[in-house]
C-alpha positions in Angstrom: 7.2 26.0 -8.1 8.0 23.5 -10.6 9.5 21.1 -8.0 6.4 21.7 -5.6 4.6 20.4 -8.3 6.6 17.2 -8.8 7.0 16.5 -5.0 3.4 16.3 -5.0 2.8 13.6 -7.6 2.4 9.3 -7.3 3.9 7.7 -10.3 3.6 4.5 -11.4 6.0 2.8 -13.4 4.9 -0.5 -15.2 7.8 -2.3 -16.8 8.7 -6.4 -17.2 12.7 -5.0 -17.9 14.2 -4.4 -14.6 17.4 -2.5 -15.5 15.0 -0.1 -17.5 12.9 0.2 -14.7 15.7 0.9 -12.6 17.5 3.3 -15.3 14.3 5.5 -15.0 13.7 5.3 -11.2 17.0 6.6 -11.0 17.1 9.2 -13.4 13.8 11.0 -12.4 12.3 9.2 -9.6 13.6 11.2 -7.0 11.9 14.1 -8.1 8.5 12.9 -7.0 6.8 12.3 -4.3 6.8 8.6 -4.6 7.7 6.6 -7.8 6.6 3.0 -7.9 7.6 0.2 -9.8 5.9 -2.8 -11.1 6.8 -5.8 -13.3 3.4 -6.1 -15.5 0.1 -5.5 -16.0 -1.2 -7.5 -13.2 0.8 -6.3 -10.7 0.6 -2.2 -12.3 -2.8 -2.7 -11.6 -3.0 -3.8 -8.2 -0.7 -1.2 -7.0 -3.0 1.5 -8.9 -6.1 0.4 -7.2 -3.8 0.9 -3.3 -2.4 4.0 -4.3 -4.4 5.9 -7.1 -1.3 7.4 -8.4 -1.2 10.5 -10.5 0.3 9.4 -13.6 1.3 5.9 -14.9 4.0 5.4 -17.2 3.7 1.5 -18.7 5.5 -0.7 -22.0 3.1 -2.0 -24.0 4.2 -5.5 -24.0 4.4 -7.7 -20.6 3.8 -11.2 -19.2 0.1 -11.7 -17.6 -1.4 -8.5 -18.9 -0.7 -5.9 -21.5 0.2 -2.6 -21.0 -2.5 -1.9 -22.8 -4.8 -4.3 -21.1 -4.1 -2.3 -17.7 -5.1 1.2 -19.0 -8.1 0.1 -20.1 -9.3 -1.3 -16.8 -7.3 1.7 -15.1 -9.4 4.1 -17.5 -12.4 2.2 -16.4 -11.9 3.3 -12.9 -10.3 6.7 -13.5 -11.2 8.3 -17.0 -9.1 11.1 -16.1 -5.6 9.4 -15.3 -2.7 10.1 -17.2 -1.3 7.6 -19.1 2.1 7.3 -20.4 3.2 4.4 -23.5 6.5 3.2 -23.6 6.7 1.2 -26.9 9.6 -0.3 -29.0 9.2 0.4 -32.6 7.7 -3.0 -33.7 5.0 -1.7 -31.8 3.9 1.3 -33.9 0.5 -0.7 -34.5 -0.5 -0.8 -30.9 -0.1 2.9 -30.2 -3.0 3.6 -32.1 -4.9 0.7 -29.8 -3.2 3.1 -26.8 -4.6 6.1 -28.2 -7.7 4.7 -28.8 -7.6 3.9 -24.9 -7.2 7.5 -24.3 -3.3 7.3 -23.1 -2.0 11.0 -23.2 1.7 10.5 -24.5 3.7 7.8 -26.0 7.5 7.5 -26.3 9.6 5.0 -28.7 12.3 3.3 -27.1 15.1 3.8 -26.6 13.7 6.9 -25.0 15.8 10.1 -22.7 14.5 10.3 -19.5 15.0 13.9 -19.1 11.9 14.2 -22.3 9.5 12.0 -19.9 10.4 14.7 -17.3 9.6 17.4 -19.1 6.4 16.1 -20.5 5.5 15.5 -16.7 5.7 18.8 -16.3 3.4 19.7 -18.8 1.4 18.8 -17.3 1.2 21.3 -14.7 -1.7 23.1 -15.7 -3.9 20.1 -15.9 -3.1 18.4 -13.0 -2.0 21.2 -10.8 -5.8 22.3 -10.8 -6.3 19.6 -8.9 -4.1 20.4 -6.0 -5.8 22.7 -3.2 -3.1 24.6 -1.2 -3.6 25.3 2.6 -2.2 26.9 5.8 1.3 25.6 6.6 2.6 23.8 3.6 -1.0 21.6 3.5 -2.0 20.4 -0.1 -4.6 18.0 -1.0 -4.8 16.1 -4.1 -8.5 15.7 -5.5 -7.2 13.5 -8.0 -6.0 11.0 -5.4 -7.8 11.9 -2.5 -4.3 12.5 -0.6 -3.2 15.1 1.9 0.7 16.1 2.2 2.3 18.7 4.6 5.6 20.0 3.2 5.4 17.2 0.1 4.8 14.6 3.3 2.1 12.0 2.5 -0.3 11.7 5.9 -2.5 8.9 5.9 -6.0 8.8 7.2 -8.3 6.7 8.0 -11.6 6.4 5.6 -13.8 8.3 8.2 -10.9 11.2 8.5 -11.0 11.1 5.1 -14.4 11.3 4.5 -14.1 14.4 6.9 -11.0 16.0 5.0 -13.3 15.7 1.5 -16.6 17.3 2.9 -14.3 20.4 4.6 -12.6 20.4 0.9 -15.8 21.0 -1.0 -17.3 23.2 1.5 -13.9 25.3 1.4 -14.5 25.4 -2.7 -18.0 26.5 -2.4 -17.5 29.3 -0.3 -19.9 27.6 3.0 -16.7 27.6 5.1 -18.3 26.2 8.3 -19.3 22.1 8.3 -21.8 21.9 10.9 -21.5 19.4 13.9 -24.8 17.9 13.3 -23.5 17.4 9.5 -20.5 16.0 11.0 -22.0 13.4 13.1 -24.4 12.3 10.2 -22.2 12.0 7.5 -19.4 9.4 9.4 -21.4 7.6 11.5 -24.8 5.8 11.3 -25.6 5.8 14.6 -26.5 9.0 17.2 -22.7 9.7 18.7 -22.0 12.1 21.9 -20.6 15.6 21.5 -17.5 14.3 23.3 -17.0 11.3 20.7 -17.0 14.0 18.3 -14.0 16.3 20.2 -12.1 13.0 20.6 -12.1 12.1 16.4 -11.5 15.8 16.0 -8.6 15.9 18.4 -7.1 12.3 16.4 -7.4 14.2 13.2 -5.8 17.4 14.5 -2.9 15.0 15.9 -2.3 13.9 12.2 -2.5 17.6 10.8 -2.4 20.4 12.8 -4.6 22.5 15.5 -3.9 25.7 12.7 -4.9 23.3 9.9 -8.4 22.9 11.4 -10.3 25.7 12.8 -13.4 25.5 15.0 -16.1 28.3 14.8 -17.7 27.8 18.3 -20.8 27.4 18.3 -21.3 26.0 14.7 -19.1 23.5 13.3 -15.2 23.4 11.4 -13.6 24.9 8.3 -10.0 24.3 6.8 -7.2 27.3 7.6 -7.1 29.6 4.1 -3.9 30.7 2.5 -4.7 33.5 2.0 
């Protein structure tokens, strides 16, 4: 369970120090689903804004922008991402500017790996709420907005997307069935056939599954349960 829960995770890791980037890449990064590596502020924030990752693990001090400087515009466009401070002990001063920015955990250097592990996992309960499980190995990440099948990342397009999300919430409130007519309003402006429908469903199914999706004749779609 505990590795289902890593495999699903982005991390960012935002470091000017390459062979302590690498050290850590190494020594944790192939327990996630993906764990990305960037050589300041500048560049950390870029890669946040392409990849929403679930937790970002930065030094305080870098060339161009801060690691502090970062999670402040990162916490500008997600107030709920998890933040991790890496700081040398000259640094004590700035933590409390990083807790002031609402980072969740800070580390002194030199730091073991295998503690920023476990504090991942922490985590758990947290972020894990935020992970919807499906029909054949399907989870979706509301934090991120990402779907995986068996801890595989499949990438949609924004209308598929903007499909996957509507099915999502009415799977959470218990409506099941997204109606056609809903359907057709919500991803395109303009009136669209019945057949233009079929052939964005069929694409989507392509990228999924014909189990993941099901279609109530008649009415509309709903995601596969569980349970």
């Amino acid at each position: 369970m505990r590795n289902k829960f890593l495999k699903s995770l982005k991390v960012l890791f935002v470091e000017d120090e390459e062979k302590l980037s690498l050290l850590l890449k190494n020594a944790i990064g192939d327990h996630f689903h993906s764990f990305l590596l960037a050589k300041d502020g500048d560049e950390g924030l870029h890669i946040y804004k392409k990849v929403f990752p679930d937790i970002v693990i930065t030094d305080i001090m870098m060339p161009n922008k801060s690691g502090l400087e970062m999670a402040q515009e990162i916490k500008r466009i997600n107030p709920q991402s998890k933040i991790i401070i890496l700081s040398a002990f000259s640094d004590v001063e700035k933590l409390l500017g990083a807790i002031d920015t609402g980072v969740v955990k800070y580390f002194i250097k030199p730091f073991d790996p295998d503690e920023v592990l476990e504090y991942i996992l922490s985590l758990e309960t947290s972020i894990g709420k935020k992970l919807l499980n499906f029909l054949d190995g399907f989870v979706f990440n509301k934090t991120t907005n990402s779907l995986y099948k068996n801890n595989r990342y499949i990438a949609l397009s924004k209308k598929e997307l903007l499909f996957l999300q509507a099915l999502v919430k009415n799977y959470e409130e218990n409506r099941g069935v997204l109606e056609y007519a809903a359907i057709k309003s919500m991803i395109w402006k303009e009136e669209v056939s019945d057949e233009r429908l079929r052939t964005f469903i069929r694409r989507f199914r392509e990228k999924t599954s014909k189990e993941f999706l099901i279609n109530v004749k008649g009415l509309g779609y709903q995601i596969a349960s569980s349970q």
